[in-house]
TIBAKOL-255370 format. One record per residue (C-alpha): residue in one letter; x negated, y negated, z negated. Coordinates in steps of 0.25 Angstrom, whole numbers, plus 5000, padded with zeros to 4 digits. Each point is the difference from the previous one (the first is absolute). Layout:
N
aXYZ
...
REM end
This chain:
581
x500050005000
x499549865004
x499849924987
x499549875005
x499649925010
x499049885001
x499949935011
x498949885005
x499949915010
x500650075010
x500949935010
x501049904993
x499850064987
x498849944991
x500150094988
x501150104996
x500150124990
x501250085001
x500550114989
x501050115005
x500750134995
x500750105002
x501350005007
x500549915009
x499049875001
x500749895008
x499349895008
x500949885004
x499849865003
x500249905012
x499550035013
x498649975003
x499749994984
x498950115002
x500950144995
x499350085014
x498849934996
x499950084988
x500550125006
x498749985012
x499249984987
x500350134995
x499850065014
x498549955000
x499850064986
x500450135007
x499150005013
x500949925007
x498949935011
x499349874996
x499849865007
x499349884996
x501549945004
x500550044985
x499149924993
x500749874995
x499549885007
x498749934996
x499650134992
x498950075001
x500750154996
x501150054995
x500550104990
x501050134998
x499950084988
x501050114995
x500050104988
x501050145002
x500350084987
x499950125005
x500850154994
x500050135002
x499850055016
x499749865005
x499050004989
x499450135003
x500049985017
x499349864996
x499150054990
x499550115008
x499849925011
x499149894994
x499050124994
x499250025011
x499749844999
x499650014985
x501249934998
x500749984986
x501449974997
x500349894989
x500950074990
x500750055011
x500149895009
x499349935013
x499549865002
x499949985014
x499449875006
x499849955013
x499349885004
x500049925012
x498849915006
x500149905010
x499450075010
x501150095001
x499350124993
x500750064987
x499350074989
x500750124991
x500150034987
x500550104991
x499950004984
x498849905004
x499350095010
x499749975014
x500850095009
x500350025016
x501149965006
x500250145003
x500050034988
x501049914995
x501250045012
x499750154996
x500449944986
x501249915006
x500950125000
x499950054986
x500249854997
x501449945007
x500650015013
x500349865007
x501249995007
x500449875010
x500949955012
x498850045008
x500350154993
x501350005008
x499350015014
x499250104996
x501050104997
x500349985013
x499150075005
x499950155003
x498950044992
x500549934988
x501450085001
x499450135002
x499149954987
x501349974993
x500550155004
x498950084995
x499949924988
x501450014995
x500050175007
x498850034992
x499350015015
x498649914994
x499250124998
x500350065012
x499949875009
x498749984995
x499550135003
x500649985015
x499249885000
x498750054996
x500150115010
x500549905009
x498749934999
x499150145001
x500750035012
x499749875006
x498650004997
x499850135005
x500649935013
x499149925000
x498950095000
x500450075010
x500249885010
x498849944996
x499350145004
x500650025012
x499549865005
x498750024996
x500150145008
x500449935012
x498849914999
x499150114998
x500650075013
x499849875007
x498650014998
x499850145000
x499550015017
x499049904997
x499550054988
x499950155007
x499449925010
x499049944992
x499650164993
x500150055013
x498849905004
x499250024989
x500050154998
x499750025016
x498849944995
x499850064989
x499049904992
x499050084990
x499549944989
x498649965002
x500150025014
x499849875005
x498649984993
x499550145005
x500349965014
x499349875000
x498750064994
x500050125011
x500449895011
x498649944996
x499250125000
x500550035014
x499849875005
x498650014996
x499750165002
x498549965006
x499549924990
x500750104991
x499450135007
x498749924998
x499949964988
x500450134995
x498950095007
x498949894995
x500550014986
x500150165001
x498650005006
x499349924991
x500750064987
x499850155002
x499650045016
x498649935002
x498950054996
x499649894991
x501449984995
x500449944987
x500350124995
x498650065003
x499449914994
x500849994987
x499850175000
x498449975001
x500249894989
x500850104992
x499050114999
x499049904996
x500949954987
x500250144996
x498450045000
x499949874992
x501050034991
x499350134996
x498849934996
x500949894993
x501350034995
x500549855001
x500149995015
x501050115000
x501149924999
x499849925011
x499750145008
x501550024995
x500449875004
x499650015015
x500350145000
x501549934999
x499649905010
x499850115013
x501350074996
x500849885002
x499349965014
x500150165003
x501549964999
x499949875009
x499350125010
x501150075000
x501149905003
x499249935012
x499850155005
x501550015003
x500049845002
x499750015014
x501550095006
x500749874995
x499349915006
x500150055014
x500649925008
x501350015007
x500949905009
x501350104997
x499949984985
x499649865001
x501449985007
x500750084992
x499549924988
x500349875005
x501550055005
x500350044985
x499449894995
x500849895010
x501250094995
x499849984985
x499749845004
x501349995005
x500850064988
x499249924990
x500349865010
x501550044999
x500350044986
x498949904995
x499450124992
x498850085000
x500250155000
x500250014986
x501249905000
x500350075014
x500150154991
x500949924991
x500949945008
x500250145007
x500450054988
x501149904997
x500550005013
x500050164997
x500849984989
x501049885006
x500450125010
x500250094986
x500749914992
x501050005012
x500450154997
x500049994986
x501149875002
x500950075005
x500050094988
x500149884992
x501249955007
x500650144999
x499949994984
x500449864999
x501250045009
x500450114989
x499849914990
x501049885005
x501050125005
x499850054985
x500349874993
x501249985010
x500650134995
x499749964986
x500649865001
x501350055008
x500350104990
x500049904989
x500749885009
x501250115001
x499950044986
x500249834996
x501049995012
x500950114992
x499849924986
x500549865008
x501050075003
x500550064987
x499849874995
x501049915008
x501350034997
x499749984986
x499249865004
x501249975008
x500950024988
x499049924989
x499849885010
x501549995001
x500350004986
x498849914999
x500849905007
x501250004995
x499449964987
x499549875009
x501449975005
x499950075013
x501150094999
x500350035012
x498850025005
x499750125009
x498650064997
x499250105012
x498750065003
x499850045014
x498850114999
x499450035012
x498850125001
x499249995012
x499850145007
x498850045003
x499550085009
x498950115003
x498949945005
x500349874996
x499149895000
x500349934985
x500649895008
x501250024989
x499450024990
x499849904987
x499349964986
x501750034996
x500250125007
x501150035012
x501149944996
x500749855001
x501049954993
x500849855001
x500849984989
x501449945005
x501149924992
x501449955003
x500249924988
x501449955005
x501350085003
x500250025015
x498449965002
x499250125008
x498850044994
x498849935005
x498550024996
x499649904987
x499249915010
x501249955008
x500649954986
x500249865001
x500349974985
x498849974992
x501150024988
x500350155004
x498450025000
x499649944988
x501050104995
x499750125008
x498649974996
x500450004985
x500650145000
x499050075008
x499049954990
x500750024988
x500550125005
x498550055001
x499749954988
x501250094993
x499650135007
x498549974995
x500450004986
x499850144999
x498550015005
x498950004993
x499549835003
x500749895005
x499649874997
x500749914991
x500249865005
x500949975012
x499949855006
x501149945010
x499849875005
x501449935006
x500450135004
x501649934998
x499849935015
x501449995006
x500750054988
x500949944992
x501250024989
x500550134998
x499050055009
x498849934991
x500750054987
x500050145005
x498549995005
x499849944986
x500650124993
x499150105009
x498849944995
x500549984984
x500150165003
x498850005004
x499449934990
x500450114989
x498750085004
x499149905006
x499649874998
x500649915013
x499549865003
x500949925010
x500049875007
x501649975001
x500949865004
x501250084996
x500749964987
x500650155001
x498750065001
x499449934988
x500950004991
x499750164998
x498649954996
x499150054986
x499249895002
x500249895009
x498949915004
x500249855007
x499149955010
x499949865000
x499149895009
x499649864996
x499149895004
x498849964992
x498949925003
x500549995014
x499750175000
x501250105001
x499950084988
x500850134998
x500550034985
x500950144997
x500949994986
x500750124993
x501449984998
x501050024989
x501449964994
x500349875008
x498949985007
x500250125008
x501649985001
x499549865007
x499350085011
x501150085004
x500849875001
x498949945008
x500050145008
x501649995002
x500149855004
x498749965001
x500249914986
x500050024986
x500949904994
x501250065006
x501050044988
x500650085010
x498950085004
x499450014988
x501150094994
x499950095013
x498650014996
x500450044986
x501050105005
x499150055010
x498950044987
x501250054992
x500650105012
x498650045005
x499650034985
x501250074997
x500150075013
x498650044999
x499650145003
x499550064987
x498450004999
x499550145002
x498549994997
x499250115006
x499350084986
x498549965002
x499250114997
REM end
């Protein structure tokens, strides 16, 4: 329940704290004197959005703060959603706070903790439910009808699973269509890309390749020199007679006869020992030297044709053959991945077709609890407003399930199933039944809007949370004597289990009020300052004269207004408080 409001600088009103209680709280006062300001101001506290258009002229910020005594239910849904924030309740209450800069940005917070706004429109429904005109247009809308259904048929839990596997389904779309493009992109480039492997594997790079060809290209280029040079070396090494070797054999023999006579020369007879072993080696590989080097015009052009070939890959693909080998790969593995695609779209498929089944199954299994649910909706909204002087009224839903077929594309399908309904009226004797949307009368609205909502409210009373504050701003448009007293009783009955804020002009609307609460404007300082008064005895006995005639000193409509407080206080339906556990 909302406690109290303060409110600062915010459009016409400098500072204002309101207290409220349970029952029916009324708002009255002349037009313009800043009642739907209050209302817009309570709004904001609960995430309605923000502008730096609210802030009272020539201020800098501006202000709304409200505390909520909360009980039982609300207080556990409240309580348990502030945990995971390291939020406390004050002995069972909530301070909320928002705050407004002139730029426009707003700040949140909650028993003096800085919250999201997030944070504080997840709260907003455990809080109060703000109903306006603007409300009324709303309800004209299909999705807001088939809300009202499936909250007064029990259907929430079931719509909600619909939605969700709504949403899976769709995303699983999604997936799909998003890799069927991607496949037809990859076929698109698939003949070039075969083209490209093709190329390079007729080749058929090696690694290292390149390098071994250039050094055997220059060896064949100059095989003479090479023959030469070779045969000298070879010669002078190990074939002539006076060759190095020779002569290291005669040096050899020498060290050793040495070393016999002393032992310290022996390591050096060891160390040229090592010495002819390794030049025996270079021996043997200029022995066989020689076969390479022979010269030959065929190899020479066959070198140079392999070489102009691997040129020509590493020019194009701006690689050498490393980078050649790699790109051969991934172009090997762009033609795979195409194979494996279609694997992919195959599960993806099973998947959608999957979720589709799923969410058919459970759109029919909601589509036969909306329809369980509408002759007894038909039947509550009726009676409903025949306690709002509509007593002829015709009430109707027209539900519609969209048939589906096999193989269809989830063109019909919805976040709220298969079905449509459009909730039509005749609220006149010898009028047809015609969809709320063609209603003309803002009066017959205001009312039908009324009944569904407390209607909700009523079937909620048996689940485990509702919220406890219920707010309607000049929801009495187009409405006036017995059609206004009736509208005033609905929500006096209301007000037995909830705590109702309203905005009315109706004298029979307020005089059913607990608390009544006088909004009043006056000039100060040249500034427009908004003031709010609770009224009792007299003082309220002269708003309900002003409300009837439009003055207050009226003898006349004075006693209307007394007997107006006496018959609404004696007529009154009986209060029965709801036991709070």
């Amino acid at each position: 329940m909302l406690k109290y409001l303060n409110i600062s600088k915010f459009a016409v009103i400098d500072r204002l704290s309101l207290t409220f209680q349970s029952g029916l709280n009324l708002l009255t006062g002349e037009t313009g004197s800043g009642k739907s300001i209050i209302v817009d101001a309570l709004g904001l506290l609960l995430g309605a959005r923000s502008s730096s258009q609210l802030i009272r002229t020539g201020e800098l910020s501006s202000m709304v703060e409200g505390y909520f005594e909360l009980k039982g239910d609300q207080l556990l849904g409240v309580k348990e959603s502030l945990e995971s924030l390291g939020i406390e309740l004050y002995e069972d209450g909530l301070i909320v706070r928002r705050e407004i800069s002139a730029s426009g940005k707003s700040r949140v917070f909650i028993n003096d903790k800085s919250v999201t706004l997030a944070t504080l429109k997840g709260l907003q429904p455990l809080l109060a439910e703000i109903h306006g005109q603007g409300e009324q247009q709303s309800l004209l809308s299909a999705q807001s009808q088939l809300e009202l259904l499936d909250s007064f048929g029990g259907c929430i839990p079931l719509s909600m699973e619909v939605k969700e596997l709504f949403n899976l389904w769709d995303t699983a779309r999604d997936d799909l269509l998003k890799h069927r493009e991607e496949m037809n992109q990859l076929e698109l480039a698939r003949d070039f890309v075969q083209f490209q492997l093709n190329e390079i594997e007729s080749v058929n790079p090696v690694e290292g390749e390149d390098e071994l060809l250039e050094t055997e290209k220059k060896v064949l280029t100059h095989a003479e020199q090479v023959l030469r040079l070779k045969s000298s070396i070879y010669e002078n090494l190990y074939e002539a007679d006076e060759s190095v070797l020779s002569h290291l054999g005669a040096i050899q023999r020498q060290i050793d006869e040495l070393a016999e006579i002393d032992g310290r020369v022996k390591p050096a007879a060891d160390f040229l020992r090592d010495g002819v072993a390794a030049l025996l080696e270079v021996v043997d590989l200029f022995r066989s030297y020689g076969d390479q080097a022979a010269f030959s015009p065929a190899r020479l052009a066959a070198v140079e044709q392999r070489l102009a070939e691997l040129d020509r890959l590493k020019r194009k693909y701006k690689a050498d053959v490393s980078g050649l080998l790699k790109i051969k790969d991934q172009l090997y593995e762009h033609i795979q991945s195409l194979a494996s695609q279609s694997d992919e779209e195959k599960r993806l498929n099973e998947k959608l077709i999957g979720l589709q089944n799923k969410y058919l199954e459970k759109a029919e299994i909601l589509s036969a609890c909306r329809r369980d649910s509408i002759q007894r909706f038909e039947q509550a909204v009726s009676d409903g407003l025949r306690q709002v002087a509509l007593d002829n009224a015709i009430f109707r839903v027209n539900h519609e399930t969209v048939y589906v077929a096999d193989g269809s594309n989830g063109s019909e399908f919805s976040t709220q199933g298969l079905d449509k309904i459009f909730l039509l009226l005749s609220a006149n004797p010898g009028e047809s039944l015609k969809p709320l949307s063609q209603i003309a009368s803002g009066g017959e609205l205001s009312r039908i809007m009324l009944t569904l909502r407390t209607m909700s409210r009523e079937k909620q009373s048996g689940n485990s949370f509702q919220c406890d504050t219920m707010v309607f701003d000049e929801i009495d448009v187009g409405i006036g004597g017995r059609v206004a007293e009736a509208v005033g009783r609905r929500l006096k009955t209301l007000s037995e289990a909830h705590q109702v804020l309203c905005v009315t002009h109706q004298p029979q609307i307020a005089k059913f009020a607990d608390h009544h609460l006088y909004v009043t404007k006056e000039i100060k300082a040249g500034r427009t300052v908004t003031n709010i008064k609770a009224l009792e005895g007299e003082e309220r006995v002269g708003e309900l004269s002003r409300m009837i005639a439009g003055v207050e000193d009226s003898q006349t409509t004075r006693e209307a207004a007394r007997w107006m407080l006496k018959e609404s206080s004696k007529n009154s339906p009986v209060r029965k408080r709801a036991k709070k556990p």
